[in-house]
C-alpha positions in Angstrom: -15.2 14.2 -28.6 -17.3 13.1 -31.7 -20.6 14.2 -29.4 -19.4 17.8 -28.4 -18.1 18.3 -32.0 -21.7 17.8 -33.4 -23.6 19.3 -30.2 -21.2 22.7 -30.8 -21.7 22.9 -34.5 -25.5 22.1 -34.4 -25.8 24.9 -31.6 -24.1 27.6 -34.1 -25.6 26.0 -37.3 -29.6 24.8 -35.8 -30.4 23.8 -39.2 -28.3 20.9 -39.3 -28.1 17.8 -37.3 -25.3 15.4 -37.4 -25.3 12.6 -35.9 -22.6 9.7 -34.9 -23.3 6.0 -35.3 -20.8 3.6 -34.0 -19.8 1.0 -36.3 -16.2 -0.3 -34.9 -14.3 -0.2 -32.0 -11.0 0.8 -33.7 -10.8 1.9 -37.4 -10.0 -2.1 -39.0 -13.6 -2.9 -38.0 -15.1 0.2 -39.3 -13.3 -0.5 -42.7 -14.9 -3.6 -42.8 -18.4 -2.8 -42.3 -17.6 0.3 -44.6 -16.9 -2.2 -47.7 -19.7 -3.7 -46.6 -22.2 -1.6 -46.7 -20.7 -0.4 -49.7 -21.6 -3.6 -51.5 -25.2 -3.1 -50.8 -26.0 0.6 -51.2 -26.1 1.4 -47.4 -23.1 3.7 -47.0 -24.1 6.5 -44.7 -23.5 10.4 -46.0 -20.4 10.8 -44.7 -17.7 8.6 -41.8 -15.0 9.8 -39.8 -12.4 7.0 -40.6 -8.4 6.6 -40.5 -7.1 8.7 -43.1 -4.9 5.7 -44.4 -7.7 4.2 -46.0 -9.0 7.5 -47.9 -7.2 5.7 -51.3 -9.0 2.0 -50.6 -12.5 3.7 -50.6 -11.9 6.0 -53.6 -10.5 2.9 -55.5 -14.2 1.5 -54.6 -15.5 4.9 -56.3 -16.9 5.8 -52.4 -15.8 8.8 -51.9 -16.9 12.4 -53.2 -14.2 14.7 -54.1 -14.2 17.8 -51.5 -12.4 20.4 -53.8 -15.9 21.4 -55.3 -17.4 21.5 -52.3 -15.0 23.8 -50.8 -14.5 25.7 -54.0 -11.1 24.4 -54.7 -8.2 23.6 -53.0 -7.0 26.9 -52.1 -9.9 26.6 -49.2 -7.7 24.2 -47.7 -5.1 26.2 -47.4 -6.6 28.7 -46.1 -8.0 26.7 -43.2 -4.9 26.3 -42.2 -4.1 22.8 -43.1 -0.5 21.7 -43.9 0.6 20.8 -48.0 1.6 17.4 -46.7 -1.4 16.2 -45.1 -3.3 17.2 -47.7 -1.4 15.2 -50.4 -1.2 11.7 -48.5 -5.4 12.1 -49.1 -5.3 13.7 -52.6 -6.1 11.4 -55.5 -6.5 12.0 -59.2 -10.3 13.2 -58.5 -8.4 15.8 -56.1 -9.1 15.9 -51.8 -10.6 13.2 -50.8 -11.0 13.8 -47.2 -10.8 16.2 -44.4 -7.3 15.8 -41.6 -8.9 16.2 -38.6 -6.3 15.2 -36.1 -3.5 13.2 -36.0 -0.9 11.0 -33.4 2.7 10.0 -33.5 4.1 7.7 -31.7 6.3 8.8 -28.8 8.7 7.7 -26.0 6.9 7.5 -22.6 9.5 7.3 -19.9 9.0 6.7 -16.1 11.9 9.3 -14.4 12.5 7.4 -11.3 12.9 4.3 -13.1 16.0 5.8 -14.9 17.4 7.4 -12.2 17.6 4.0 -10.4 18.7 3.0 -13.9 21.9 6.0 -13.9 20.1 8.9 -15.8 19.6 11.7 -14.5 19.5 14.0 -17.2 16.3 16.4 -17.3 15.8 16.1 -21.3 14.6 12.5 -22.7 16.7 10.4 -24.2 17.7 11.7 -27.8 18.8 8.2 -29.3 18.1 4.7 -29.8 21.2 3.6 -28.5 20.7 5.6 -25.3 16.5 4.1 -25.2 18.2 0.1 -25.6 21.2 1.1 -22.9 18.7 2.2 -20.2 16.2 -0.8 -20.9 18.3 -2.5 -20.2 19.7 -1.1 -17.4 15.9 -0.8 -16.0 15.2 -4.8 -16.5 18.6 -5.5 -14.8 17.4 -3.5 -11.5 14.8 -6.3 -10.5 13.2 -9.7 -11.9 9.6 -7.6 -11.6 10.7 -4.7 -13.4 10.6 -4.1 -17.7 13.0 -2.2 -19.1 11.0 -1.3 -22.2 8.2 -2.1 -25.0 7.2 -1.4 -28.5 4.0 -1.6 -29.4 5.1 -3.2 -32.8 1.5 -4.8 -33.3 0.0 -1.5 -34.0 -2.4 -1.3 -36.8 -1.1 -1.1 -40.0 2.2 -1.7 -39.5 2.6 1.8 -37.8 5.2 1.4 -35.5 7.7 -0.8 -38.8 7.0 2.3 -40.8 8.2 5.0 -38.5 10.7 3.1 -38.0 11.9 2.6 -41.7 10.7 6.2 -42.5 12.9 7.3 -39.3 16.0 5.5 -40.9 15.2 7.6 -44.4 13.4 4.4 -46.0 9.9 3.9 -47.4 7.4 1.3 -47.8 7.3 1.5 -51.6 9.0 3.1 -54.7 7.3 6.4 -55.6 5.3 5.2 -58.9 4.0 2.2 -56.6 6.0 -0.5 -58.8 7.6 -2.5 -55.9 8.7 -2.7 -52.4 11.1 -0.3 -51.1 11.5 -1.5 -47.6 13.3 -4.5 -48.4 16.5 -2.3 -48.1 19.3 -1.4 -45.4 16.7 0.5 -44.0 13.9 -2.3 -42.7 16.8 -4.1 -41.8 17.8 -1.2 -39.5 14.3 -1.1 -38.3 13.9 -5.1 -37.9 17.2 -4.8 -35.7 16.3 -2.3 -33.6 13.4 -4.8 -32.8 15.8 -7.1 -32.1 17.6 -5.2 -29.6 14.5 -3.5 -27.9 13.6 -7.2 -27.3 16.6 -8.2 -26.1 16.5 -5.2 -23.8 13.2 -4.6 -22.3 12.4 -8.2 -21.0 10.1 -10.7 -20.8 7.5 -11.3 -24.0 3.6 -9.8 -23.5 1.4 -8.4 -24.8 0.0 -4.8 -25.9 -2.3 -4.3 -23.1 -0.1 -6.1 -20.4 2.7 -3.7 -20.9 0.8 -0.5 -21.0 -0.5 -1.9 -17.5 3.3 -2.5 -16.2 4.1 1.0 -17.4 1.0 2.5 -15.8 1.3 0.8 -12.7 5.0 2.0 -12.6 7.0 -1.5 -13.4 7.9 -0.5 -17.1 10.6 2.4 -17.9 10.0 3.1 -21.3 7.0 2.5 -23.2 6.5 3.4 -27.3 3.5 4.5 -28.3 0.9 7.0 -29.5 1.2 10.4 -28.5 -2.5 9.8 -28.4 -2.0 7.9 -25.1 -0.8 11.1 -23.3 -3.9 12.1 -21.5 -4.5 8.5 -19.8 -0.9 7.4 -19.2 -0.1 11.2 -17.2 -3.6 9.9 -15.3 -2.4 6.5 -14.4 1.1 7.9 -13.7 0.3 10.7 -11.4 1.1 9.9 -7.5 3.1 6.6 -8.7 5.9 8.0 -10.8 7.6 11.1 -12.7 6.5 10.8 -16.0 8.6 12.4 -19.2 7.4 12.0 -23.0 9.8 12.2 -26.0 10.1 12.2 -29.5 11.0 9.4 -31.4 14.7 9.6 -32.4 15.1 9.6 -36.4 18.9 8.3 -36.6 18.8 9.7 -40.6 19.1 13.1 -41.6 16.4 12.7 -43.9 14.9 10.8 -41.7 10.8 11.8 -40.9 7.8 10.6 -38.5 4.6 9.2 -40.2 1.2 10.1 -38.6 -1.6 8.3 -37.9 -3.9 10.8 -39.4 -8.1 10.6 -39.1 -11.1 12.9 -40.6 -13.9 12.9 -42.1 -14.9 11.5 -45.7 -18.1 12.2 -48.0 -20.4 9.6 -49.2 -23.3 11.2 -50.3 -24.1 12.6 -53.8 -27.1 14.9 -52.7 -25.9 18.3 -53.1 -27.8 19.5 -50.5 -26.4 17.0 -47.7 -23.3 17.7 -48.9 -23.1 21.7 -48.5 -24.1 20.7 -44.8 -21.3 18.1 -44.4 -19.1 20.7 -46.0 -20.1 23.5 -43.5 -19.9 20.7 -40.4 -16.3 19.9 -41.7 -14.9 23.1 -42.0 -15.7 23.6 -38.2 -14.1 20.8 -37.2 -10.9 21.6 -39.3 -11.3 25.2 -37.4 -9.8 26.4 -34.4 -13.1 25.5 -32.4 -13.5 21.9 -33.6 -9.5 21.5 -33.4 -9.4 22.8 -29.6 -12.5 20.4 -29.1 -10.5 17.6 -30.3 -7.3 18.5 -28.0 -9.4 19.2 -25.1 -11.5 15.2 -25.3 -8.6 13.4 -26.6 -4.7 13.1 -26.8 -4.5 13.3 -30.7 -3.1 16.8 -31.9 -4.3 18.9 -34.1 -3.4 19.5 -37.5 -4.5 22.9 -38.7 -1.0 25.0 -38.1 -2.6 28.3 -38.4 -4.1 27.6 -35.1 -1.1 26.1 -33.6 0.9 29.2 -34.4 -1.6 31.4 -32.5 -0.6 32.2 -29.2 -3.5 31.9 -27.7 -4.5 28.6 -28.9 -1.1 27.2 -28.4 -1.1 28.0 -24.7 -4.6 26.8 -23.9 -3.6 23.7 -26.3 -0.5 22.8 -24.5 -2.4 23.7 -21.3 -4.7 20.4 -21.6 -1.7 18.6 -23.2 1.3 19.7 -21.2 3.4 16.7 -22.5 3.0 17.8 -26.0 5.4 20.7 -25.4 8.2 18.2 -27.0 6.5 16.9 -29.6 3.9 19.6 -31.2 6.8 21.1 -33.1 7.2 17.4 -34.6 4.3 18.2 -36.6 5.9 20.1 -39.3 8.1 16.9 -40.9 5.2 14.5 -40.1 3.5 12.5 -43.1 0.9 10.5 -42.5 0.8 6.9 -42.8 0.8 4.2 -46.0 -1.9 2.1 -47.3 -0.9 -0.2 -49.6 -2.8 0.0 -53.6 -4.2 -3.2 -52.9 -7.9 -4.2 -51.1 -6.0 -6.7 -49.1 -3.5 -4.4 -47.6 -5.0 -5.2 -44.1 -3.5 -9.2 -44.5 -0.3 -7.4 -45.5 0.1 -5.7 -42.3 -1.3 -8.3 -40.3 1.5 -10.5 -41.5 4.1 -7.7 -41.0 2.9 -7.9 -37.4 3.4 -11.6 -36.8 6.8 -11.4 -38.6 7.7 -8.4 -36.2 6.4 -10.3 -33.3 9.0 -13.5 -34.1 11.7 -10.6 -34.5 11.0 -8.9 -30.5 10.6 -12.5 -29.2 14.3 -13.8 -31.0 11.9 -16.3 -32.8 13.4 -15.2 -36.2 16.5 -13.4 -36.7 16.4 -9.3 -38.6 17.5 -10.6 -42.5 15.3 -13.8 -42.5 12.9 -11.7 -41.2 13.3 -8.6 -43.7 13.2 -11.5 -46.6 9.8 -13.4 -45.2 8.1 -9.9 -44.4 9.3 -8.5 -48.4 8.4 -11.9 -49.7 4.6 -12.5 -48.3 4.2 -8.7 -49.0 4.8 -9.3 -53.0 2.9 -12.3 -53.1 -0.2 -10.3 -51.6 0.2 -7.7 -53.8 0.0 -9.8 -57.0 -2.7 -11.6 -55.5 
């Protein structure tokens, strides 16, 4: 994606060269070296990073402000990009980086494991109730078969966010002054852990169950909507595939993205304008169709999504977006904790959810540890 994106842009803009330099398998690592390289003056001009840590790097006094570059704000929105987005990375020096695409996690189901399982309905299941029934349903058909997994060791605590957010809960108050999870609506979350556990079957890991699911031993599988374009792959000739949204059991209830783009280093003005120019082609309907054609993570801009012509050709290379594009338009995009060590923080909400899935540690002992650790690292 990242090569074809810079290849297009170079061939309509020969003056400018960008160029990709791999620094992390997933976007932890690259964080790492970033801070880094940050601590010895070797940043490079600009990174395309998770957009959860756009705060972290301006706390460090990294990042460049875009509104200048772009001429203010109203650029934005004229791209096409949605208020939301923009806010989760705006900071009191104004936009800090650029949305270039963005995941959610969805419900991957395999059909002809549920109709062994007594549903037969065409539309995916609409609830969590419905989701734990059939898993466990599905594990009951056979010793070899999983009902269901949650990738609950996602980064960042991901997967314990939506989940809260989906219940109408948040990570933290509004001003930042304490904890908000630690309320009826983690413990919602922790217990529907509980039961997904319960249901789905025997305890593995990340990469095992996405190779049951593929293989067609797993019914349900929750993930990133980024997944789409490998898991229909693996599932074609073995099983009927059908992808979902996450239910949101609140009515205020709201799905939290896992949002990347692109972030400015550099303080030569030159440099810049060209990063500027490079970044307002990948926020365009060319770099955004680029992104849906090489990957499954959807775009953001909306203005291109509500063309006709984009939409179709979009939903053409994604045809299991179809239930989940609309999605988009209550989507946030996910929380970084005001603290450098906000990457232990999730870590240990991992390993706490973890002892939940397994029945190691019950939901409110849970909920307690998890809002407990988390205060003690963010006084640290």
């Amino acid at each position: 994606m990242l090569g074809e994106l810079a290849s297009r842009f170079t061939r309509l803009n020969p003056a400018i060269t960008i160029e990709f330099v791999g620094k992390g398998d997933n976007w932890d690592p690259l964080l790492q070296v970033t801070l880094r390289e940050g601590l010895v003056n070797g940043l490079p001009d600009a990174t395309w990073q998770s957009l959860t840590y756009a705060p972290l790097l301006a706390r460090r006094r990294y990042l460049q402000s875009l509104d200048a570059l772009a001429g203010g704000r109203r650029a934005f929105n004229e791209l096409g990009l949605p208020g939301p987005l923009l806010e989760s990375v705006s900071g009191d020096r104004g936009i800090l980086a650029m949305p270039f695409g963005t995941t959610i996690p969805v419900v991957y189901f395999n059909k002809d494991l549920l109709r062994r399982a007594g549903y037969t309905a065409a539309q995916p299941l609409a609830t969590w109730d419905e989701i734990v029934e059939i898993a466990g349903r599905i594990s009951a058909l056979d010793q070899t078969l999983i009902g269901g997994f949650v990738e609950y060791d996602a980064s960042n605590a991901w997967i314990f966010q939506n989940l809260v957010a989906g219940f109408g809960g948040r990570m933290m108050t509004s001003d930042l002054s304490g904890i908000a999870f630690d309320a009826p609506e983690g413990r919602s979350a922790l217990e529907l852990l509980w039961r997904l556990g319960d249901a789905g079957g025997p305890n593995m890991s990340r990469e095992q169950a996405r190779q049951a699911f593929n293989a067609g031993a797993c019914g349900i599988l929750i993930r990133s909507a980024s997944g789409t374009t490998s898991v229909s792959k693996a599932a074609e000739g073995r099983f009927e595939l059908m992808v979902g949204r996450l239910p949101l059991p609140s009515p205020n209830g709201r799905l939290v993205g896992a949002g990347h783009g692109f972030m400015v280093f550099t303080k030569d003005p030159d440099r810049q304008k060209a990063l500027w120019a490079f970044l307002r082609f990948a926020a365009e309907a060319e770099g955004q169709m680029i992104l849906a054609r090489q990957t499954g993570y959807m775009p953001v801009n909306v203005s291109a999504l509500a063309d006709a012509a984009f939409r179709k050709e979009y939903l053409r290379i994604n045809p299991y977006h179809s239930a989940i594009v609309d999605a988009l338009e209550f989507t946030t995009d996910q929380f970084s904790f005001p603290k450098d060590n906000t990457v232990k923080i999730t870590d240990m909400m991992a390993d706490v959810m973890r002892d939940v899935v397994v029945h190691r540690t019950r939901p409110d002992a849970a909920l307690k540890a998890m809002a407990d650790q988390t205060r003690k690292l963010l006084s640290s």
